[in-house]
C-alpha positions in Angstrom: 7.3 19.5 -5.5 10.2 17.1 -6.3 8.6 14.0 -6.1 6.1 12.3 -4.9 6.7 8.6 -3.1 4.4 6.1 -3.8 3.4 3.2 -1.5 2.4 0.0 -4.3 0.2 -2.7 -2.9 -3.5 -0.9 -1.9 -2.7 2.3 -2.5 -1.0 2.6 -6.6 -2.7 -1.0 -7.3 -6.2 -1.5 -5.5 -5.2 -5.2 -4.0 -7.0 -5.4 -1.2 -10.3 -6.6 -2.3 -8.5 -9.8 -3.6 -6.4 -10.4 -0.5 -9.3 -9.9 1.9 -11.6 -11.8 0.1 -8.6 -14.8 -0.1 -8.4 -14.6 3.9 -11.6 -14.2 4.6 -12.7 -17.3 2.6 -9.8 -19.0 4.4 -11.4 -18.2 7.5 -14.8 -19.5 6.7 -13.1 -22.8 5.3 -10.9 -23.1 8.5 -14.0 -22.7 10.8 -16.9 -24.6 8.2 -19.2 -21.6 7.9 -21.0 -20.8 5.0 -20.2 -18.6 1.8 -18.1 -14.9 2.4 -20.4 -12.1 3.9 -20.0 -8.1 3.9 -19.4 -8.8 7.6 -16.6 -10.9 6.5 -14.6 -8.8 4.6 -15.0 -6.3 7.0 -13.8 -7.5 9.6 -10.6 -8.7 7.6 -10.2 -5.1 6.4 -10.3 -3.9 9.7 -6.8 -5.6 9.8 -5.1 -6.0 6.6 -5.4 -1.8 6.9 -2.5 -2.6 9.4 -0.6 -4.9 7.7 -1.1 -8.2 6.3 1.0 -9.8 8.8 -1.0 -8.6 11.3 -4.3 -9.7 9.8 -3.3 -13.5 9.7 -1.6 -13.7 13.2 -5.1 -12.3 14.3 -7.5 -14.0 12.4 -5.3 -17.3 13.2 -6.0 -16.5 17.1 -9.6 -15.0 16.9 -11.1 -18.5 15.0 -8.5 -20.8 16.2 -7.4 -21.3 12.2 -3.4 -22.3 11.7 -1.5 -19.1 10.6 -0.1 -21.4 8.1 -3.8 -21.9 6.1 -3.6 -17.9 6.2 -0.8 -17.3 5.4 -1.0 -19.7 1.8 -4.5 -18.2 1.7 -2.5 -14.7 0.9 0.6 -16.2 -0.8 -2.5 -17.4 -3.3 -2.9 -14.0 -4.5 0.1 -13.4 -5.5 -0.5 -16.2 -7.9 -3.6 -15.0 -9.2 -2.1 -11.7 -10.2 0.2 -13.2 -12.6 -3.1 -14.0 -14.6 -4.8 -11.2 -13.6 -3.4 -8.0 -12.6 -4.8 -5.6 -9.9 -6.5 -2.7 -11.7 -4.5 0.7 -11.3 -6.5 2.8 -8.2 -8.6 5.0 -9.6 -6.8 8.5 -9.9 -3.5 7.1 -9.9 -2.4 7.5 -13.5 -4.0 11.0 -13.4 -1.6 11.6 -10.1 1.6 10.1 -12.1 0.9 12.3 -15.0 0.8 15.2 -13.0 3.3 14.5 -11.1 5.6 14.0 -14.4 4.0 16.9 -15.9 5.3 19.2 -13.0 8.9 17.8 -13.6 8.8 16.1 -10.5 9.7 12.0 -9.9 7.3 9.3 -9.0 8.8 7.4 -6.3 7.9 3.5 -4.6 8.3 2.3 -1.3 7.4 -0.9 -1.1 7.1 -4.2 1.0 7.1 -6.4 -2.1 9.7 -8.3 -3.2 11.3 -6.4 -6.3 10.2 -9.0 -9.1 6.7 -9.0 -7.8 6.8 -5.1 -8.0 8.3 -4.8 -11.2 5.8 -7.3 -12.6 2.8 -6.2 -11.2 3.8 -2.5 -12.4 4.5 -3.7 -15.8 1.0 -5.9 -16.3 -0.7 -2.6 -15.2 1.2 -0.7 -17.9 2.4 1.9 -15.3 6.2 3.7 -15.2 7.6 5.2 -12.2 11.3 6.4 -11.7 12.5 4.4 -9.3 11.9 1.9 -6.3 12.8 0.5 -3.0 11.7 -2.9 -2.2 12.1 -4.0 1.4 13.5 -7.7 0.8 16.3 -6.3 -0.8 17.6 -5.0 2.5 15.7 -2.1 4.4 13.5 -2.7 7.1 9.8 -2.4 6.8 7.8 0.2 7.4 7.5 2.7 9.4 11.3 2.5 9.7 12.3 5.5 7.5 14.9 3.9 5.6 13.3 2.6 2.3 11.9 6.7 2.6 15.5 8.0 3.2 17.0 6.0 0.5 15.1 7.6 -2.0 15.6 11.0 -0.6 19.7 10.3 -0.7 19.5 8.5 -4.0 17.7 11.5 -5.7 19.2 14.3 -3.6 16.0 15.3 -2.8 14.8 17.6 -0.1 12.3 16.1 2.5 10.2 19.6 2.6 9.4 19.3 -1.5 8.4 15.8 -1.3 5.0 14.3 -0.6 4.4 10.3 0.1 0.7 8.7 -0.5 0.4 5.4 1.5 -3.4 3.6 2.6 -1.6 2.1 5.9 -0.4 4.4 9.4 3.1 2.6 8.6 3.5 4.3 5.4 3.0 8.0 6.5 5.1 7.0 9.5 7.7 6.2 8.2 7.3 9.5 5.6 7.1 11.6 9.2 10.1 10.1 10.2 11.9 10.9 7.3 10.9 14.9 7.6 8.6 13.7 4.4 4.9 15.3 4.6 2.5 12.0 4.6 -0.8 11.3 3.2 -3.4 8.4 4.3 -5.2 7.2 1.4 -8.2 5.6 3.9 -10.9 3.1 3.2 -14.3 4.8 3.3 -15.6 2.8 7.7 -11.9 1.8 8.4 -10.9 3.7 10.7 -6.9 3.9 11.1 -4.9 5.4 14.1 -2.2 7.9 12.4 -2.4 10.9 14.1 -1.4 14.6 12.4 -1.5 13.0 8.8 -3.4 14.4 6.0 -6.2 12.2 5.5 -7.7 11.1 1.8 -10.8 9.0 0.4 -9.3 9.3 -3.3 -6.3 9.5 -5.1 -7.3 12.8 -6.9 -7.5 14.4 -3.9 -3.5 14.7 -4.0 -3.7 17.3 -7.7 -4.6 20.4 -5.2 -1.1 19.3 -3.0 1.1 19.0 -6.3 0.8 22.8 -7.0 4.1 24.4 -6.8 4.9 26.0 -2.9 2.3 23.5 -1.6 
């Protein structure tokens, strides 16, 4: 394997419990109800597994809440993590090691903006090779571009790569891109992303990194 590509927000960082929480709370302040339930989260999860865009346009419509209180709900977060990081998932840095142990690269693909990226990676301690950041130009996922970019950059070929993502866009846009993709899920969320490899943990991907896997 040459390299493996890396989605960075909820699949190399764990940031969703911190972003649904933040929209969730904004949803029980928007609507006057009482202090965050399991419920709650859940039914946020059920959505920010999509995409975070998607969460607040359908939360905003669901509890008649302004997109605009959802949207600086999540924006919030972001402030948060300057202070306090998102931990690493667990099994990532054993992935990245192995990864760079087998010679191969550790790749992102991300919707962040590049700062953001680069800080959050640096307050987590964790090195990768290189990254694509979709404000700086490529359309989001699951357009293939940010995918193919790295593939060009790195003259890699698309049958000895793997790309680990926790959102259908992500191994969509690997598909597209002649990449093998793999759906890091959350354990009662389900997600439609048919013909991908499916994954509850992060070590789950060692067994794939074997040479002529």
């Amino acid at each position: 394997m040459q390299a493996l590509i890396w989605d960075l927000g909820g699949t190399l960082l764990d940031t969703y419990p911190v972003v649904d929480r933040a929209l969730a709370e904004a949803v029980r302040a928007g609507t006057g109800g009482d202090r965050v339930g399991d419920a709650d989260l859940h039914e946020v999860a059920l959505l920010t597994r999509v995409s975070s865009g998607h969460a607040i346009e359908t939360l905003a419509r669901r509890h008649g809440i302004p997109e605009e209180d959802l949207r600086s709900a999540y924006e919030s977060t972001k402030q948060t993590w300057r202070q306090d990081p998102p931990p690493v998932t667990p099994g990532a840095e054993e992935v990245v090691a192995a990864v760079r142990t087998a010679g191969g690269l550790n790749l992102v693909s991300t919707h962040r903006d590049r700062a953001s990226a680069t800080q959050l990676l640096e307050e987590v301690g964790l090195e990768v090779d290189d990254m694509v950041c979709a404000p700086d130009g490529y359309p989001r996922k699951p357009d293939p571009a940010m995918v193919l970019e790295l593939l060009r950059r790195h003259r890699l070929d698309p049958g000895r790569v793997l790309a680990v993502g926790d959102r259908p866009g992500d191994v969509g846009a690997a598909a597209a891109a002649g990449v093998r993709g793999v759906l890091l899920e959350t354990p009662g969320v389900p997600l439609d992303a048919p013909g991908a490899r499916r994954i509850t943990a992060l070590s789950e991907l060692l067994p794939m990194l074997a040479p002529g896997r």
